[in-house]
C-alpha positions, -999 to 999 in steps of 0.1 A, spaced: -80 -129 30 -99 -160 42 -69 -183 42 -58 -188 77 -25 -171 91 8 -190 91 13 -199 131 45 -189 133 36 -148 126 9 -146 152 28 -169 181 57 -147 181 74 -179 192 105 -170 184 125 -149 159 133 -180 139 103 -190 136 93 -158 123 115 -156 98 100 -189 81 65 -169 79 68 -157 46 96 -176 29 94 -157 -5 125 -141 -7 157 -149 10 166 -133 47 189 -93 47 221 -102 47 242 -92 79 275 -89 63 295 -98 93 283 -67 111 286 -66 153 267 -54 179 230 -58 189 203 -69 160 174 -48 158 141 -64 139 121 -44 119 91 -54 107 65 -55 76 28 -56 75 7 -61 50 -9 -91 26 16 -117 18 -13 -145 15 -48 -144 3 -62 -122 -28 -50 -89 -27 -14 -105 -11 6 -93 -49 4 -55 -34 18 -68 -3 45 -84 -22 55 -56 -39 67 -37 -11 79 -71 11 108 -67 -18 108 -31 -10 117 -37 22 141 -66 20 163 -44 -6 168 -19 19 178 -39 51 200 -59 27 217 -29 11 222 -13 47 235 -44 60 261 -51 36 272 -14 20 266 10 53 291 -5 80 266 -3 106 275 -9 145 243 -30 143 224 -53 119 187 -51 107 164 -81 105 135 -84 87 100 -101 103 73 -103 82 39 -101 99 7 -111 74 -18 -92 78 -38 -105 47 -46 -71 39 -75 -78 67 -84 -49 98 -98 -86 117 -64 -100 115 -43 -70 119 -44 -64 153 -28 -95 164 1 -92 138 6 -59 157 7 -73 189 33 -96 176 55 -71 165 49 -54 202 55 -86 220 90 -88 201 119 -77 222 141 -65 191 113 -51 172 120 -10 172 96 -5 141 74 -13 111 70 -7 78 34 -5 74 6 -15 80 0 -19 42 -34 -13 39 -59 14 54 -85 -6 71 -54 -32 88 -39 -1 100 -67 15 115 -75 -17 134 -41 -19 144 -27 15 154 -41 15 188 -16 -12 197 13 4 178 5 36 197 5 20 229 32 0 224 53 33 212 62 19 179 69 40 148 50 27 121 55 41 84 33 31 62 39 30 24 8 25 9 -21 30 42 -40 62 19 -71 68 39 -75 102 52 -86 98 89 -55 80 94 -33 108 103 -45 132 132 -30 144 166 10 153 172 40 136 167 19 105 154 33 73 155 18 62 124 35 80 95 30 73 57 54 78 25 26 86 6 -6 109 4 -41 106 10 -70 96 -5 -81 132 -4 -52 137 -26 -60 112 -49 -95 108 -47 -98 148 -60 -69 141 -87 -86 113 -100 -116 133 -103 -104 162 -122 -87 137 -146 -120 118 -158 -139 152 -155 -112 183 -164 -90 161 -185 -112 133 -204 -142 154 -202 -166 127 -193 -199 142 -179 -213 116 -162 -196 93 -141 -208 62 -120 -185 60 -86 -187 23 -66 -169 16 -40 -165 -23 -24 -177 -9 13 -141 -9 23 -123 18 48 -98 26 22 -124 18 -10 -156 37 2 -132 71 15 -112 72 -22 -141 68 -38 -167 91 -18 -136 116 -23 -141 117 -60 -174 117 -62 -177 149 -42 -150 165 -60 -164 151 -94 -194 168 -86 -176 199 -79 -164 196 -111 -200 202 -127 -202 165 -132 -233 146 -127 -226 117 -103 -238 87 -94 -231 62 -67 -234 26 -54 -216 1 -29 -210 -35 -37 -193 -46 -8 -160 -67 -8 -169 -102 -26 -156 -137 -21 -136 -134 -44 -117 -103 -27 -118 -114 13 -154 -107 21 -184 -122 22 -211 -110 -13 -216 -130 -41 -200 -130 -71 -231 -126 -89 -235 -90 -77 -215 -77 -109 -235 -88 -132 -268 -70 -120 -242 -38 -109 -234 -40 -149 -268 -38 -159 -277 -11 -137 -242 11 -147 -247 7 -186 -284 14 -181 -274 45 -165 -258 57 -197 -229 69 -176 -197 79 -195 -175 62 -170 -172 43 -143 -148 51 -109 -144 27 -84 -128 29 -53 -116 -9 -43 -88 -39 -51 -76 -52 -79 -97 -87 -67 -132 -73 -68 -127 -47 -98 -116 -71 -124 -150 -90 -119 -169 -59 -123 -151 -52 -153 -158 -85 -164 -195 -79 -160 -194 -48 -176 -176 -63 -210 -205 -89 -208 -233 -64 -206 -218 -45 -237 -206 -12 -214 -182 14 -238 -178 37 -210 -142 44 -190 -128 25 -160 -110 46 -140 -95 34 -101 -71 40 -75 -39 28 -67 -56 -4 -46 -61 -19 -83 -24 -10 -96 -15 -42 -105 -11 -63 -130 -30 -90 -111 -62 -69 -121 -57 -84 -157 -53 -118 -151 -87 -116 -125 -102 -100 -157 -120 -127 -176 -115 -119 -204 -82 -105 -197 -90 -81 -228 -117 -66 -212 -91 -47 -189 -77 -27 -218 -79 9 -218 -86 10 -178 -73 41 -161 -53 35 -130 -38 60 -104 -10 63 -76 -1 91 -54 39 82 -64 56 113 -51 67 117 -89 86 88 -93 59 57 -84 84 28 -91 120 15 -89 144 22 -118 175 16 -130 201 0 -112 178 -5 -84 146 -17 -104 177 -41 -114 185 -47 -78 150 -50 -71 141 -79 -94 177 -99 -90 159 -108 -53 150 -144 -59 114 -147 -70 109 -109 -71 79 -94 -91 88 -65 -121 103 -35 -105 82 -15 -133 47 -27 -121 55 -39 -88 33 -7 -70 47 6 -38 80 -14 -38 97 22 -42 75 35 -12 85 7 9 120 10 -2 119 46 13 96 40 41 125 13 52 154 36 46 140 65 65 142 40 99 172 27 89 183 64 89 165 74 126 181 40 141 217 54 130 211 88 142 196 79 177 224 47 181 247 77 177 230 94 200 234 69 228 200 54 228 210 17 221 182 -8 230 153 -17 213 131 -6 245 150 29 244 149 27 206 108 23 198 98 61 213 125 76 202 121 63 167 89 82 169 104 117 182 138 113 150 116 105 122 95 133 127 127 153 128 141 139 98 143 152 65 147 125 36 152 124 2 145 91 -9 138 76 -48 99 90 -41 114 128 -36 114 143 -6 100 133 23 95 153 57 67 142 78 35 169 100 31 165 130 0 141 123 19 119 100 12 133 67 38 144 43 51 182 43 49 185 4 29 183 -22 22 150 -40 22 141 -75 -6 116 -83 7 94 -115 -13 81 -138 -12 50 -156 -34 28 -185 -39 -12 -195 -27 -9 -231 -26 -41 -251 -27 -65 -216 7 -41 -201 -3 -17 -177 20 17 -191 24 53 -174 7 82 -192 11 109 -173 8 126 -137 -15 157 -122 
């Protein structure tokens, strides 16, 4: 999150440019097709520490504009413009006003996580751009009527509680220890469980070690070691922390030094397996608990995990978390561009609000289940929240609330 932006996303200077932002896989493939090109963008981390989650769902993405554009026959083609956000709400904003200040731009997939999408919404708003996020979790996100931000996934409140009952209902641990790294999306998941923890007749116990170097911010390092001390003094029976992948494998480091038996439980922001190679030693991650609000089916499989990975430099389909989302997120706009070109509505301009109107109006059923979208942006069902453990350095599914 500290390494500086590649030029060519935040210039906008042109859309070839753009396209040599992120160079880690290869461009959608028009197939020949005619008629106008319409961008659609992605925002999240593709540099700096927690840029493997952003990954992920970059290959989401580019699997769907490359499917449409070769197998659907459309009258127009999709192009893909990355817009790195470093995962960062202080660099977010101008990657949205990049997308804005793009003529061909008529939506984004994203912002990727909760505190870049906060910071950036108000642009997207006022710029009447659809923006789907897969993976933005945090609950204040979506308010008001036919929100522009939309999200594939559920919120925090969702997962916060379901982690919660798991460590408390499920594992029966009595006292649990709930940090959070001070983050928008870290400190809301995690002050999510704790309350519904306590709810759960636990006893609870909280702290905030704000983002590290290590993870984009500012604290030391060193501020997991005396956090271990004071978590294995506490003779909690597990620990749940609400944070990245970046920041939790030191703390679990820490912990293994200080000699702490108790569970390690987090959200879906440490769904990685980036968390065990930042865990030193990398043993030290086994028998974490991890969670995702996955819609019941979290990653890409068969043909299209196969799909999925034959994308040149692409991460596992079966660990790569939120590529599925993404995959659907994409889809869904692919979906409301077809039905209001058909309509008539054939310029990007036209094309931005009334993006916003059809996917509220549109129904999907994607490899995540079904997805139908409030008013405020949430999802109309129910979520599944899948769970998942580090078992012998692999990172395997065990189960869903």
């Amino acid at each position: 999150m500290k390494l500086s932006l590649n030029k060519t996303v935040v210039a906008v200077a042109s859309s070839a440019l753009l396209l040599m932002a992120v160079p880690v896989v290869g461009l959608a493939s028009t197939a020949g097709a005619s008629g106008p090109t319409f961008d659609i963008g992605y925002e999240g981390p593709l540099t700096g520490s927690a840029a493997q989650l952003g990954i992920n769902m970059e290959y989401g993405v580019q699997l769907a504009l490359s499917q449409a554009n070769a197998l659907e026959n459309l009258p127009f083609t999709v192009h893909l413009v990355n817009l790195d956000d470093q995962g960062s709400g202080t660099l977010s904003p101008a990657q949205a006003q990049a997308a804005i200040a793009d003529p061909n731009m008529v939506a984004v997939v994203g912002p990727a996580f909760s505190g870049a999408t906060r910071a950036a919404e108000p642009y997207y708003s006022a710029g009447n751009m659809a923006t789907v996020s897969p993976s933005a979790t945090a609950a204040p996100l979506a308010f008001g009527t036919n929100n522009n931000f939309m999200r594939v996934v559920a919120g925090d409140d969702v997962q916060g509680a379901a982690d919660a009952n798991f460590l408390v209902k499920k594992k029966h641990f009595k006292k649990i220890y709930v940090v959070n790294d001070a983050s928008f999306y870290g400190a809301g998941l995690a002050a999510v469980a704790a309350t519904k923890a306590k709810a759960d007749k636990a006893k609870v116990l909280t702290a905030t070690y704000s983002e590290s170097s290590s993870c984009g911010g500012t604290a030391s390092v060193s501020q997991y070691t005396a956090a271990a001390t004071q978590i294995k003094a506490s003779k909690a029976t597990a620990v749940f922390y609400g944070g990245y992948y970046c920041d939790l494998g030191l703390l679990i480091g820490a912990l293994h030094s200080a000699g702490y038996k108790g569970a390690i439980m987090s959200g879906d922001g440490a769904l990685d397996p980036a968390l065990i190679k930042g865990t030193t030693p990398h043993s030290a991650a086994n028998g974490v608990y991890l969670s995702v609000a996955g819609g019941g089916n979290a990653f890409l499989t068969g043909n299209l995990a196969s799909e999925y990975q034959a994308q040149n430099g692409a991460p596992s389909a079966s660990t790569a978390t939120y590529a599925a989302q993404a995959y659907d997120a994409t889809n869904m706009i692919i979906a409301a561009i077809k039905a209001a070109y058909a309509g008539g509505t054939t310029t990007a301009s036209a094309l931005r609000p009334a993006l916003i109107t059809g996917l509220h109006a549109l129904t999907y059923v994607g490899v995540t289940g079904k997805i139908k979208f409030q008013p405020n942006g949430n999802l109309v069902r129910s979520s599944v929240v899948d769970f998942s453990q580090v078992v012998k350095g692999k990172i395997k599914a065990i189960g869903h609330s």
